[in-house]
N, C-alpha and C positions, 0 to 999 in steps of 0.2 A: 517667224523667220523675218530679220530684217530685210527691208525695201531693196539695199543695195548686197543684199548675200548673192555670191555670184560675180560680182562684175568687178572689172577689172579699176583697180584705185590708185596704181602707182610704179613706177617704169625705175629700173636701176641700170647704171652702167656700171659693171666693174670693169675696169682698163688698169694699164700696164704706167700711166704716163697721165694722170691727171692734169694738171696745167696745159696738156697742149690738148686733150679731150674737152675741156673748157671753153677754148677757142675755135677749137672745131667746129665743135655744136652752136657756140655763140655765132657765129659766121654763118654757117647754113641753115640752120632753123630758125636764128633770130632770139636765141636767148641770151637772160642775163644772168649771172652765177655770182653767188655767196657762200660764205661758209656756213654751215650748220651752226657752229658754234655747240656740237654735243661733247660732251667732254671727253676728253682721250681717246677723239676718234676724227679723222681727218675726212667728212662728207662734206661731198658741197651739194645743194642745192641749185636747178635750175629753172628759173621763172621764163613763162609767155608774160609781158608785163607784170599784173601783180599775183598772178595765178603762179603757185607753184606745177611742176610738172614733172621734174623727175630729181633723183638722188643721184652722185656720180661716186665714185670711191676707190682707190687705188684697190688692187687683188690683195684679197690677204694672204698672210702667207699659207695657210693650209690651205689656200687653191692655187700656188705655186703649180707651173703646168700646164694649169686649163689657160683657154684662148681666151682674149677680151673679149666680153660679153655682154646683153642689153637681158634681162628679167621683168618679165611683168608679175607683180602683184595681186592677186587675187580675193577681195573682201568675203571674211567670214564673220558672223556675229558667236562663233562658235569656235575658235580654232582645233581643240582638242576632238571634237564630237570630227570636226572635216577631216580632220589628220588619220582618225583611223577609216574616217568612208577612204578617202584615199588608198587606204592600203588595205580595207574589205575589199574594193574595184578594179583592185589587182596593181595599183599604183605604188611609188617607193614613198616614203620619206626620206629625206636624206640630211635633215636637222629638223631637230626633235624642236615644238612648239617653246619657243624664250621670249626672256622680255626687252623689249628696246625703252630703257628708261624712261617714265615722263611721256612716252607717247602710246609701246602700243604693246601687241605680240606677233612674232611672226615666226613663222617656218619655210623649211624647204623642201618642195617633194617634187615628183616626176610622174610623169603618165606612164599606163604601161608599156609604152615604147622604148621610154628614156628620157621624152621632150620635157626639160626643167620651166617649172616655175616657181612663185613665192607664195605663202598665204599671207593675208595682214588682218591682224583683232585691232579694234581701238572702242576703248566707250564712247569715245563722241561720235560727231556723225560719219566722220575721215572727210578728205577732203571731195569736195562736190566737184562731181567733171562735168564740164560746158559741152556744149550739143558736140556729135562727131567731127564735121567738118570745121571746127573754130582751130584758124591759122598758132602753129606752137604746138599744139598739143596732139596728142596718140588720134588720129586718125580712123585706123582699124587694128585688129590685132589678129595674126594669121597662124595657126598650126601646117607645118608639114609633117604630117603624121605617118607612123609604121604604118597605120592600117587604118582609113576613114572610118570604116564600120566598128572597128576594136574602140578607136578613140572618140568614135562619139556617144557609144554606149555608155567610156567610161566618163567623161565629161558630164553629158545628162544627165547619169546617176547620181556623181558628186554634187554639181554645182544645180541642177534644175535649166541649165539649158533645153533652149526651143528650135528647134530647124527654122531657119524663115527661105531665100532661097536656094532652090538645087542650080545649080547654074552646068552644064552639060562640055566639058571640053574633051570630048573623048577623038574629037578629029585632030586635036593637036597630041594624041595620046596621053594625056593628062586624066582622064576620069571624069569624076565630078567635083566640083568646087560647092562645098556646102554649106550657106554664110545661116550664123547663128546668132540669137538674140537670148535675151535672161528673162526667160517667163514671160516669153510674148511681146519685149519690146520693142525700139527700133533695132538693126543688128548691128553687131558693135565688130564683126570677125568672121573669117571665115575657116576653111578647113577641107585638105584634099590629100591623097595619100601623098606620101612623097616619092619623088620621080625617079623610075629605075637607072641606078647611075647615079644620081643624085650627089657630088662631092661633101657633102652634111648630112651626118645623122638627123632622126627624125627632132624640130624644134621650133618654137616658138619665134616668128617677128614682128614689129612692131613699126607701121608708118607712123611717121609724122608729117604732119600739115603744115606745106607750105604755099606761098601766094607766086606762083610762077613755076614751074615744074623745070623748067630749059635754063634759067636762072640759077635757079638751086644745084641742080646738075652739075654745072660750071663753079661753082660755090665748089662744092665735094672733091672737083680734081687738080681746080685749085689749092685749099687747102690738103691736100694732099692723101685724100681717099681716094677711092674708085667704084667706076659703076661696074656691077657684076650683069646687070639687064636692066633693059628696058632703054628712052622710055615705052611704053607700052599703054596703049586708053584699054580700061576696065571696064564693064558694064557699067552703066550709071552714067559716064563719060569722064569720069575720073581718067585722072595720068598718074602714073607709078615708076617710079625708079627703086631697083634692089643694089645697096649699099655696102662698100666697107669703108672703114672709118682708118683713119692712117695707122691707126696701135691693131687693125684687122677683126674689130668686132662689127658682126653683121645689121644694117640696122634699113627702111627704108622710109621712101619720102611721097607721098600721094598729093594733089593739087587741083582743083578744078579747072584748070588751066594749064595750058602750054606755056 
């Protein structure tokens, strides 16, 4: 089994309005954006300096409908053998393992809840992600899940996740929040049912790291997002704000700092 099967390699936005998602992003996290240059096909790329960090993409049309949205990526050294543990573990596929020219393979499947993400094959190494907390880049990666116990059965099964802590919120009537790591390592996410009432089915979000939390903030409703909560300090002593971005896809921002 490869080193990095399991962990999470690469972050996509599909929006409704690319050029002003560009700016958005480049304004509050600090990135800088180019185009792919893949051919007949309008990606851009966004850099933390010279680190790439995620892909942006207008909707296509056969997701005419869906909401803008943020997808994390999922490293398989296997895509086809994951695709069906996937859907042995009671998971969907919902595009069947294809090729992205020149780079990789990838698919699209769902836990058994519904909560969407992506798989990625590549023969080289993919790209190498810098420690958690380095400013730019994914942070943590969070599931609000149908069911803790249902989705981390199916998780662990698929991917060889490890539990690292149970963290206890049951006086805010939350449950347990229970942050996971890939075979033992540092943890990279965490995971809690999701909240009765809840306006969101169950789904996948994604912090990203920035240097000011109160700054950033101001950033987001300036350019013309909105905070949904927070901010809020996390164990660790981290700060966190939950995010909409102006075209309404959900996305959030973590910082060691106020």
């Amino acid at each position: 089994m490869h080193k990095d099967y399991g962990k999470f390699c690469w972050y996509e936005l599909m929006t409704t309005d690319l050029p002003a998602a560009e700016r958005f992003y480049g304004s509050v996290v600090g990135w800088s954006t180019r185009d792919s240059g893949m051919p007949g096909m309008d990606y851009t790329l966004a850099y933390a300096g010279e680190n790439q960090v995620a892909g942006m993409m207008t909707l296509p049309a056969e997701a005419q409908g869906m909401p803008p949205s943020w997808i994390g990526y999922i490293f398989t050294d296997d895509i086809e053998a994951t695709a069906r543990d996937i859907a042995a573990n009671g998971g969907l596929i919902h595009r069947q393992p294809e090729d992205i020219p020149g780079i990789g393979r990838f698919a699209v499947a769902a836990d058994p809840h519904g909560a969407v993400f992506s798989l990625f094959f590549t023969e080289d190494q993919g790209p190498q992600q810098p420690a958690m907390m380095t400013p730019g880049h994914v942070g943590w990666n969070e599931l609000m899940a149908g069911d803790l116990d249902t989705a981390w059965d199916f998780y662990s099964r698929t991917f060889g996740w490890t539990k690292d802590q149970a963290i206890d919120m049951s006086e805010g009537g939350m449950g347990t929040y229970q942050t996971f790591a890939v075979r033992g390592g540092e943890a990279i996410g965490g995971m809690m049912t999701n909240p009765p009432g809840s306006p969101a089915p169950p789904n996948w979000g994604y912090y990203f790291v920035v240097e000011g939390l109160d700054a950033a903030g101001k950033r987001v409703t300036d350019g013309g997002g909105s905070i949904v909560m927070g901010p809020m300090e996390v164990p660790g002593g981290a700060w966190i704000l939950n995010c909409l971005d102006p075209q309404g896809a959900y996305f959030s921002l973590v910082s060691t700092t106020r």
